[in-house]
N, C-alpha and C positions, 0 to 999 in steps of 0.2 A: 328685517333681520331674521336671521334662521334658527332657532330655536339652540340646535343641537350642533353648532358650529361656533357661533360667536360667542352665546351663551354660557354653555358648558362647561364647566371650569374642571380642572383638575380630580377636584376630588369626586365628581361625578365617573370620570372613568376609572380611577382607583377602585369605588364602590363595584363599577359594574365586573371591574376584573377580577377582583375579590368574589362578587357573587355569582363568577361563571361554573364552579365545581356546583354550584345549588342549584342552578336553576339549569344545567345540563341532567341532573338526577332527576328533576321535577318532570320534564321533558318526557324520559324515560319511562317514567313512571307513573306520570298523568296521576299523582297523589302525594300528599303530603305527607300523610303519616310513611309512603314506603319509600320517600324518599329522604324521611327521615331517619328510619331506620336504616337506609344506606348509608347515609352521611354519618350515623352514630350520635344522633345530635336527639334532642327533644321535638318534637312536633311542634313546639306553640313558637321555638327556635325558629323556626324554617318558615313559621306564618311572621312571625315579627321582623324579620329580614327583608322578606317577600314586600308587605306594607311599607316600613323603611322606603326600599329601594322604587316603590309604585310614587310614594310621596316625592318622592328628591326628586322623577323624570318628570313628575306631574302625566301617568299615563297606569293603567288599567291594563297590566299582562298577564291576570288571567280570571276566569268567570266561573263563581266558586257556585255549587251546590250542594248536597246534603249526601245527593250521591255520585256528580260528576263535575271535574277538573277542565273547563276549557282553555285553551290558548284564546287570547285578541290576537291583532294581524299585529300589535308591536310584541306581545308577545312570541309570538312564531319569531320576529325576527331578532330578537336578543338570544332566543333559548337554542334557533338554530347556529350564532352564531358562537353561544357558550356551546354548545357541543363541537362544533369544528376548532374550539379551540383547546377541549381536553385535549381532541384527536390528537394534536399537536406534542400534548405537553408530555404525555404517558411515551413516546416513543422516547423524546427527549430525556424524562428520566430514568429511560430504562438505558441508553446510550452512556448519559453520566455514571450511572451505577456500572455497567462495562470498564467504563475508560478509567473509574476511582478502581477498579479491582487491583491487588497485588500480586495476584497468581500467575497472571496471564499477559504477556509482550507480543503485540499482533504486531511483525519484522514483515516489511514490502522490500522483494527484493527482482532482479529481472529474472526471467524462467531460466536464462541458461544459467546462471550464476546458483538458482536452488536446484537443478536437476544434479548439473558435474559436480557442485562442491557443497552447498547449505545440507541439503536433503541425509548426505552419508553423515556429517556430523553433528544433526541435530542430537541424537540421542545420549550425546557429551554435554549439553547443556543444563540437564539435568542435577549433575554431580555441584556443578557452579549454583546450584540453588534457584534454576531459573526453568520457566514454562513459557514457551516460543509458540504463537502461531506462524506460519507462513501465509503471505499475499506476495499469488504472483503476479507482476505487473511490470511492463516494458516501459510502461512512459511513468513522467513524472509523478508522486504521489503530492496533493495537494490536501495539506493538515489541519486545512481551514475547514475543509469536508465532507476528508474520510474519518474511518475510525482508525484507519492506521498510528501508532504512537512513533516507530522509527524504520526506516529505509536504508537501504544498501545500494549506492549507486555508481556506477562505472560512468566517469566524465571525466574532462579538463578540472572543472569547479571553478571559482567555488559558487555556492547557490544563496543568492540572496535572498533576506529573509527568515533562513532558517540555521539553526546551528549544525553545522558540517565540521565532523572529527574524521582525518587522513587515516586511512586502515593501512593502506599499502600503495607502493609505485606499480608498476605496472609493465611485462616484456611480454611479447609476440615472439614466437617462435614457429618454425615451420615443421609439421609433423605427420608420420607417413603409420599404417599399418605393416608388419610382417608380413602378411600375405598379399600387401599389394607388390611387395617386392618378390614374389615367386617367377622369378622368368623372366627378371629385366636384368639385361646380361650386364650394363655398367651401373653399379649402386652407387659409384660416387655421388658426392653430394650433388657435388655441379653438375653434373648430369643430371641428376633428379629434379633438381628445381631448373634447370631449362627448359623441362616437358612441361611447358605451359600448359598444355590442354588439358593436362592433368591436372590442374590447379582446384581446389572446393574452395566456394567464399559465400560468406555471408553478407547477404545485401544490406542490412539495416546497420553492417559495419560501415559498407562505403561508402553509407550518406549522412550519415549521426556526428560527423566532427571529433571523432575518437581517436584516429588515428589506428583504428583496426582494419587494416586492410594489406591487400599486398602489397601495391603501389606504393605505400609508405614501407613495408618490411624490404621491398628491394631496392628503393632509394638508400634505405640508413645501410644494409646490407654490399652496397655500392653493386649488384646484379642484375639494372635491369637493364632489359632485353625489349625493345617495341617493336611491333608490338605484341600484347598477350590476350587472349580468352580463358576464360575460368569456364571449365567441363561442366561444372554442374553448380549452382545459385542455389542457397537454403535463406528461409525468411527468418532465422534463430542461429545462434552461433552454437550451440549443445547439439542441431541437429547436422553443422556442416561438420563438425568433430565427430560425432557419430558415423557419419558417412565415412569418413575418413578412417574409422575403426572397424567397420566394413570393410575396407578393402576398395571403397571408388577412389580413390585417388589421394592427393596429399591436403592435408589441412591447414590451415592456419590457426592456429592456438594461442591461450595467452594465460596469464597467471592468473590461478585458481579453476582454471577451467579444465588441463588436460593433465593435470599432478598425479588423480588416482586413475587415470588409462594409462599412462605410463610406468608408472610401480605394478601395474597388472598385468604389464606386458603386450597389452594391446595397442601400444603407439612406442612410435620412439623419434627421437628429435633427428631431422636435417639441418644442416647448416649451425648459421650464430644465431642464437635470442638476442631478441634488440630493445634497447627501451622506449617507452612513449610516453608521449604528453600526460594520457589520460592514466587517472588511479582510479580506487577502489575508497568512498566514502562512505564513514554512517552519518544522516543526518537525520534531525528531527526540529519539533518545535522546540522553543525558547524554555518553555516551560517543562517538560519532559526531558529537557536536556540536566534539570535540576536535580530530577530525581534520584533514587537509590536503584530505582531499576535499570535506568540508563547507564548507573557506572555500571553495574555488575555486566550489563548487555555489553558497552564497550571493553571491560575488561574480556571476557570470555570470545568475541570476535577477535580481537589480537593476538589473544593466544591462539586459537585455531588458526589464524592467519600464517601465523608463524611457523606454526610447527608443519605446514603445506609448503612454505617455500623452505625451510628446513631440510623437509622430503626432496624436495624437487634437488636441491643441492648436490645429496648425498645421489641421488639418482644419475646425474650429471659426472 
């Protein structure tokens, strides 16, 4: 029979977890008295614990002298294994202490969504009594974990598992710079958007199940033409709107993404916007969803939400 398997009971591991901040100090410190003085405790504390927990294993973890602290080989291996388990425990509580904070909402959201629209209105968040970090992040945030507390995601949805609140629906629309139209003698629409090779798209629209792409903008649009190639491929939808603001060609845009390049003058619409499957959600865990920070966080994204397709409205 195994000593330390069959034997063992309960309160034997209890003790040793309890006695892992002591005998990680002891370690340390190859002394009792300064690992007493770490702990804050009394010296004769630290010997009467020590014995305690020597008697209950039935084993001798460490060899005292008058002026030196040895480890035994069971002691090496309790004391190594209390220290790899502070290692553990101080990151952890320095996480909780994070995540208890009031000040501070760490918001994952994807890059295009913080570059075109999070980014210019964070410093309104403020006013609403709220302190935002940004994480940007194109795949899923998983809350089991990160330290992330709530996410902004463009999908169908909804996400199981986690609490998902609907921010907005969602239109594509097709959108060209002023200066790429310098010298194209027919600007009508339907000319424009025939010149397929002039098409910019974003690839991780045309395989994400989003329904952001052109193929779907010129089916609902009843426009399309086979077949087509897209002039130039971006691995970001902020970057193929950018292009597009340059002057390489026409873009494919969608709500929240091309609101302030077009009140700036640097985009303007072709054709109809169309609707799609996918929106715009905040979601979070169960428990964060409870919070008071989470209203204030939800309330504050719908309003900016709004007052962007508001703009785009009046733009239109």
């Amino acid at each position: 029979m195994n000593k330390f398997t069959d034997e063992t009971d309960k309160e034997t591991v209890n003790r040793l977890s309890q006695a892992a901040p002591l005998l990680a100090a002891i370690v340390d410190e190859l002394n009792f008295t300064k690992a007493a003085e770490r702990l804050n405790v009394q010296q004769s504390a630290i010997s009467h614990r020590v014995r305690a927990l020597e008697e209950k294993l039935g084993l001798t973890l460490f060899e005292r002298s008058t002026k030196n602290l040895r480890l035994t080989a069971a002691g090496k291996i309790l004391c190594e294994a209390a220290r790899q388990s502070m290692s553990v425990w101080q990151p952890a509580l320095d996480k909780l202490e994070k995540n208890q904070s009031a000040d501070q909402i760490r918001l994952s959201l994807p890059s295009s969504l913080a570059m075109k629209w999070a980014i210019p209105i964070l410093p309104n968040a403020s006013s609403e009594g709220l302190s935002i970090s940004l994480e940007v992040k194109d795949d899923l945030t998983d809350f089991r974990h990160d330290d992330t507390d709530a996410a902004i995601r463009f999908g169908v949805g909804p996400y199981p598992g986690l609490h998902a609140i609907h921010l907005t629906h969602c239109k594509i629309q097709a959108v060209v710079s002023p200066r790429f139209l310098n010298g194209v003698v027919d600007q009508s629409e339907q000319a424009l958007l025939e010149q397929k090779m002039s098409l910019l798209s974003d690839r991780r629209g045309a395989k994400d199940n989003t329904g952001y792409h052109w193929q779907n903008y010129f089916e609902k649009t009843g426009s399309l033409i086979e077949p087509f190639t897209c002039k130039h491929q971006f691995d970001r939808a902020d970057l193929m709107i950018q292009a597009a603001v340059s002057g390489m060609g026409i873009g494919l845009g969608r709500t929240l993404l091309i609101e302030n390049d077009l009140k700036a003058g640097f985009l303007k619409t072709l054709g109809p916007s169309v609707n799609i499957e996918s929106s715009y959600w905040l979601v979070c865990s169960a428990n964060f969803a409870q919070s008071k920070r989470f209203k204030l966080l939800q309330h504050w994204l719908k309003k900016e939400i709004q007052a962007t397709v508001n703009q785009s409205h009046a733009i239109q």
